[in-house]
C-alpha positions in Angstrom: -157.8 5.1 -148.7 -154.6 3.5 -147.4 -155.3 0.0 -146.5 -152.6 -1.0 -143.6 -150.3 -3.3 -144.1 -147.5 -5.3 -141.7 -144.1 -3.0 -141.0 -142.2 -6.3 -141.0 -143.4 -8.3 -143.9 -145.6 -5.9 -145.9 -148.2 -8.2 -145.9 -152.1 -6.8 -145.8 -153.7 -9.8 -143.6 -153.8 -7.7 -140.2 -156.3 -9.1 -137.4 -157.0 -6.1 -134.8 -157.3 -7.3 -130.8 -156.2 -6.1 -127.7 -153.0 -7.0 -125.5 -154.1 -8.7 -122.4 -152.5 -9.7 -119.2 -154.5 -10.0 -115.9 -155.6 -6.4 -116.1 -155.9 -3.9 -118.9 -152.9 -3.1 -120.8 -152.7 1.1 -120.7 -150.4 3.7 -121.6 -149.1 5.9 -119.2 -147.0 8.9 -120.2 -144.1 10.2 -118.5 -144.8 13.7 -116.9 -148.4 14.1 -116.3 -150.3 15.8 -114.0 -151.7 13.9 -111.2 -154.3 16.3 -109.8 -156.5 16.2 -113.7 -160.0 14.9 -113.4 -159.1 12.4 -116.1 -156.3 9.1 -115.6 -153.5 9.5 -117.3 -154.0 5.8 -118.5 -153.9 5.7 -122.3 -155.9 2.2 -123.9 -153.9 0.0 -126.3 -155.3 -1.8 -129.1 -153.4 -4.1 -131.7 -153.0 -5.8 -134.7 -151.4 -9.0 -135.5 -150.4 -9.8 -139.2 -151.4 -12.8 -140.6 -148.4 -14.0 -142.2 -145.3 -13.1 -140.0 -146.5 -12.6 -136.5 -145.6 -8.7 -136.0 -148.1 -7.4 -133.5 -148.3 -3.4 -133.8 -149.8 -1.7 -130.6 -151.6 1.9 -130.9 -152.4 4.2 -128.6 -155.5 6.8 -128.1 -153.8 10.0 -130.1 -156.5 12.4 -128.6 -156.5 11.2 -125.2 -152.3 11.7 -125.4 -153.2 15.0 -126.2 -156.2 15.7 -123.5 -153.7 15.1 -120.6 -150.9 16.9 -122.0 -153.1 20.0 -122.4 -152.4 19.8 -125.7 -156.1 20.4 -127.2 -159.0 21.1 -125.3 -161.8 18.7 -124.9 -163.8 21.3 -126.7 -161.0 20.8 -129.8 -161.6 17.0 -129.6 -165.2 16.5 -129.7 -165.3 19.3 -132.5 -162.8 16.9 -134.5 -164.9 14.3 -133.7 -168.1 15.1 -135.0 -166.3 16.8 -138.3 -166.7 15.1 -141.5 
């Protein structure tokens, strides 16, 4: 299992978080429907490293991919509950 590490500084000593400001932080990709029954508002989380400072945000992969009609939500909670 790959443990992560800091793309600056290599270093292993991550501390996971959010990004905050006076409302949540959230992804919004370019060229999405408006008329979905879901937002197109993607939730960040992050890691800070330990050692240098680099913060490295992700983003909710299968969400991305529910409002681009890339999979179904049929798809997704099937990947889910695999092993």
């Amino acid at each position: 299992m790959n443990t992560p590490c800091c793309l600056s500084c290599g270093n292993a000593d991550l501390v996971s978080g959010t990004m905050q400001s006076t409302g949540t932080i959230n992804f919004r990709p370019y060229d999405v429907k408006f008329m979905t029954f879901r937002t197109a508002d993607i939730a960040v989380s992050a890691r800070m490293c330990g050692k240098c400072g680099c913060i490295t945000l992700n983003g909710n992969l299968e969400k991305l991919k529910l409002i681009q009609g890339t999979d179904s939500p049929e798809a997704v909670t099937a990947s889910r509950s695999a092993p």
